[in-house]
C-alpha positions in Angstrom: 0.0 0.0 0.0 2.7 2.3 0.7 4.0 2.0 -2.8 0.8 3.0 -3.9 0.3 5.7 -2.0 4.0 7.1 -3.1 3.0 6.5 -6.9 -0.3 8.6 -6.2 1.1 11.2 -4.4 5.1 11.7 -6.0 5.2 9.6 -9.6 5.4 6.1 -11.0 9.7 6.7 -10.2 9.2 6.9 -6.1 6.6 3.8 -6.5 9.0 2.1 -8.1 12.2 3.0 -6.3 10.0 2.2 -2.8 8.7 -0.9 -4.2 12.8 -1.8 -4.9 12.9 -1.4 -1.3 10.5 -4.3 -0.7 12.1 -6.5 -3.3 15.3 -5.8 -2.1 14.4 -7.2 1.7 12.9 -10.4 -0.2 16.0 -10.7 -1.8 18.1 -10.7 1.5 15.2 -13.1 3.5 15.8 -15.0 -0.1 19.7 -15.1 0.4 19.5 -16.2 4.1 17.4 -19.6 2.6 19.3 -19.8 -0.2 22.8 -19.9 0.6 21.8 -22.2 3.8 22.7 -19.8 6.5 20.5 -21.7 8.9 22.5 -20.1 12.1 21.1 -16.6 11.1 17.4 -18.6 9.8 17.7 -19.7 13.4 18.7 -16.4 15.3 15.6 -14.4 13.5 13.6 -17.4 14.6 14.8 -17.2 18.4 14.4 -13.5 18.3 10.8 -13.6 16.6 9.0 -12.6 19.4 10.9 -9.2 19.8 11.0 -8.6 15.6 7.1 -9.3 15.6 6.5 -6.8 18.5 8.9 -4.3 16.7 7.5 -4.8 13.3 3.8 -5.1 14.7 4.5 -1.4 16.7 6.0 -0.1 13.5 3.0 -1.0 11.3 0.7 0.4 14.3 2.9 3.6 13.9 3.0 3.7 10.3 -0.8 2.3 10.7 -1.9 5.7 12.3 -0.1 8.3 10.4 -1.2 7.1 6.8 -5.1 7.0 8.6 -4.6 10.5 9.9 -2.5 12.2 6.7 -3.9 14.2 4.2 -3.7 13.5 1.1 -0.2 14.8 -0.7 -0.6 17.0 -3.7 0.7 15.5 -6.8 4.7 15.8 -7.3 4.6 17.5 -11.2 8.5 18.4 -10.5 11.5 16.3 -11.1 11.9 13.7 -8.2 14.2 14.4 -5.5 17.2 11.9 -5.7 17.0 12.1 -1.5 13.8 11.8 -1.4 13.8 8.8 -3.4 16.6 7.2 -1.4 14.3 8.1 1.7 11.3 6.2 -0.4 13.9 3.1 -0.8 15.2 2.8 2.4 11.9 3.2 5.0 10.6 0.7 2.2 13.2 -1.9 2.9 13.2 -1.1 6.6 9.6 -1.9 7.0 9.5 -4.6 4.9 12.5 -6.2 6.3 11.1 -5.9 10.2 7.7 -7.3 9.0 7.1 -10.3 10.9 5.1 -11.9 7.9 7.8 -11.6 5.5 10.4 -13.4 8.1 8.1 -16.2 8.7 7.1 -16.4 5.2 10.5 -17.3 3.6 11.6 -18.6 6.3 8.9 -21.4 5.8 8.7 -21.6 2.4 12.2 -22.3 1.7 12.5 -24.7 4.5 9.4 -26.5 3.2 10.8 -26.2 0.0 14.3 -27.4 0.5 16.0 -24.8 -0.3 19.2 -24.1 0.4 20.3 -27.8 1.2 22.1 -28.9 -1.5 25.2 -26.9 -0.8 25.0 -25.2 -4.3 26.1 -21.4 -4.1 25.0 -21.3 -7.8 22.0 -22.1 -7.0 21.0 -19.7 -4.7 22.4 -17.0 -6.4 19.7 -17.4 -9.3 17.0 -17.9 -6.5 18.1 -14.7 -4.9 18.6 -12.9 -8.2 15.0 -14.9 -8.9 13.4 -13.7 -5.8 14.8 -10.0 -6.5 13.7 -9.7 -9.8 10.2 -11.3 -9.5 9.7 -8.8 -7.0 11.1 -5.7 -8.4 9.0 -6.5 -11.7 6.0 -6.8 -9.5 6.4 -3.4 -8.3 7.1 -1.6 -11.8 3.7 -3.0 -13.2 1.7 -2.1 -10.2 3.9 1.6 -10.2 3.1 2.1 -13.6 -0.3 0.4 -14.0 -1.3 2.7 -10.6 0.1 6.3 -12.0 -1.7 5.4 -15.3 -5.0 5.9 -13.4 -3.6 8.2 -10.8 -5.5 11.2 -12.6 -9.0 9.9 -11.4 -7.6 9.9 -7.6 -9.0 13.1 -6.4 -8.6 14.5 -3.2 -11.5 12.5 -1.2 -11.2 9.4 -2.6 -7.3 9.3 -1.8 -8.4 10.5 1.9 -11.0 7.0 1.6 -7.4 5.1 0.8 -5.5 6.9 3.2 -8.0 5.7 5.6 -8.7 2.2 4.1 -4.4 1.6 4.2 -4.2 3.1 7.9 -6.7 0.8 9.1 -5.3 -2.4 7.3 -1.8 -1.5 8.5 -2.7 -1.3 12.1 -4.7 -4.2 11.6 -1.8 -5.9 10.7 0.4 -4.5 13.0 -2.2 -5.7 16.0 -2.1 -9.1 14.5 1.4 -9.1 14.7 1.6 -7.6 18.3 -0.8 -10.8 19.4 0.9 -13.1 17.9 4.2 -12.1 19.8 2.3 -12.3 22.8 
C-alpha cells in the first residue's frame, strides 16, 4: 500500500524505487534460505517474538499516520534523488522488520528445500529470482497505478489513506498478538 500511496502522491519513479525497497528485503530473506545460512534462519527465529512486536508497533505507527495524513498533492517536478533514497530505504526497513515476510520465507524455503544442496550457484539465481520477481512486480503495479492516478482526487485518496491506515494497524495488531 505504501508504494501505492508514493505512486499517487510523488510519480510512478518513487513507487517504483519504494517498491525496490520491498524486493530488495525479499531478496536478503531469499539469500538467508538460499545460501543455507541456517544459524542466522535460526537467530531471527529465536528472536521472533521481539521482531514481531517491533514490526507489529511499526506498522501500528506507520498504521496511524497514513489514517490521519492528508492526502499529498501530486509531485509535477522532477523527483528528488533524496527523497527517493528516503522512499527506498523506510521501504526496505519496513519490509524487512515485517514479521510476515520473516516467517514467510523462512517457511517456504525450508518446506521447499531450499538451500540444502550446498550449491552457491543455485542460490544465487534464487536470490537474483526472488529479486527480480519482485522488483518487476512493483514496476507493473507503479506504472499500472500512475496510469490511473489522474481519477484519484482529493477524497477518494483520503477514503485510501483511511482504508491503508486501518489495514496496516490491523496488521500491525495481528502481529503484536501473535508475539504475545
Amino acid at each position: 500500500m505504501l508504494c501505492v500511496r508514493r505512486t499517487l502522491a510523488k510519480g510512478r519513479l518513487s513507487g517504483f524505487v519504494s517498491g525496490l525497497g520491498a524486493a530488495s528485503a525479499d531478496a536478503v530473506y531469499g539469500a538467508i534460505a538460499g545460501f543455507g545460512l541456517t544459524a542466522l534462519s535460526s537467530l531471527l527465529l529465536d528472536y521472533r517474538t521481539g521482531i514481531r512486536l517491533g514490526g507489529g508497533l511499526l506498522l501500528v505507527y506507520l498504521g496511524i499516520r497514513s489514517f490521519r495524513a492528508e492526502p499529498a498533492e501530486t509531485a509535477a517536478v522532477a523527483p528528488d534523488v533524496r527523497g527517493l533514497a528516503g522512499d527506498y530505504g523506510s521501504t526496505f526497513l519496513l519490509t524487512v522488520t515485517n514479521p510476515v515476510t520473516v516467517v514467510a520465507f523462512v517457511g517456504v524455503f525450508t518446506g521447499l528445500g531450499v538451500g540444502v544442496s550446498g550449491e552457491y550457484a543455485d542460490a544465487a539465481v534464487l536470490v537474483a529470482g526472488v529479486f527480480l520477481g519482485s522488483a518487476l512486480w512493483w514496476l507493473v503495479l507503479s506504472a499500472g497505478v500512475s496510469r490511473f492516478r489522474s481519477r484519484f482526487t482529493r477524497p477518494v485518496m483520503r477514503r485510501v489513506n483511511r482504508l491503508a491506515g486501518a489495514v496496516v494497524v490491523a496488521f500491525g495488531l495481528l502481529a503484536i498478538r501473535s508475539a504475545l
